[in-house]
C-alpha positions, 0 to 999 in steps of 0.5 A: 549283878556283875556282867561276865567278861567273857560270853559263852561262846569264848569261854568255850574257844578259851577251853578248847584253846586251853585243850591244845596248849598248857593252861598256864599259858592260856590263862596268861594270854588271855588275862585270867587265871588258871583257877577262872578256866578250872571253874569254866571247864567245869561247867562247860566240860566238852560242851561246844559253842552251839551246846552253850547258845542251847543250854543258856536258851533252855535256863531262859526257858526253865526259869520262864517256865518256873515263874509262871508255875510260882504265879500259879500257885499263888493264884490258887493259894489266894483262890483257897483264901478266898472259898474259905471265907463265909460272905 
């Protein structure tokens, strides 16, 4: 998978940036383009920094949690496989 250029957190000082001055220019001086800080915008909208470190905390966590669910079922699809079976 291919690592970001940029965290989180300056992706959000990128946007804020972007809010005061024109984006074109911001896109320039910061070597992106103006598509990349449209597409940031929309995931972050009006998120700050500290929002962003809770948001990428809370996916960690969903997907944690999501994992051990998946686990669980398959322990208990094998469980049934296994009390069908006539020894």
């Amino acid at each position: 998978m291919k690592k970001a250029r940029y965290t989180e957190d300056q992706m959000v000082k990128i946007l804020r940036e972007a809010d005061q001055s024109p984006v074109s220019q911001v896109a320039k001086k910061h070597g992106v383009s103006e598509a990349t800080i449209y597409a940031w915008r929309k995931r972050y909208g009006d998120l700050e920094v500290n929002d962003v470190r809770r948001l990428k905390q809370l996916e960690q966590e969903n997907a944690r949690l999501k994992k051990l669910v998946a686990e669980r079922d398959l322990e208990i699809e094998v469980m049934k496989e296994v009390s069908r079976k006539k020894w």
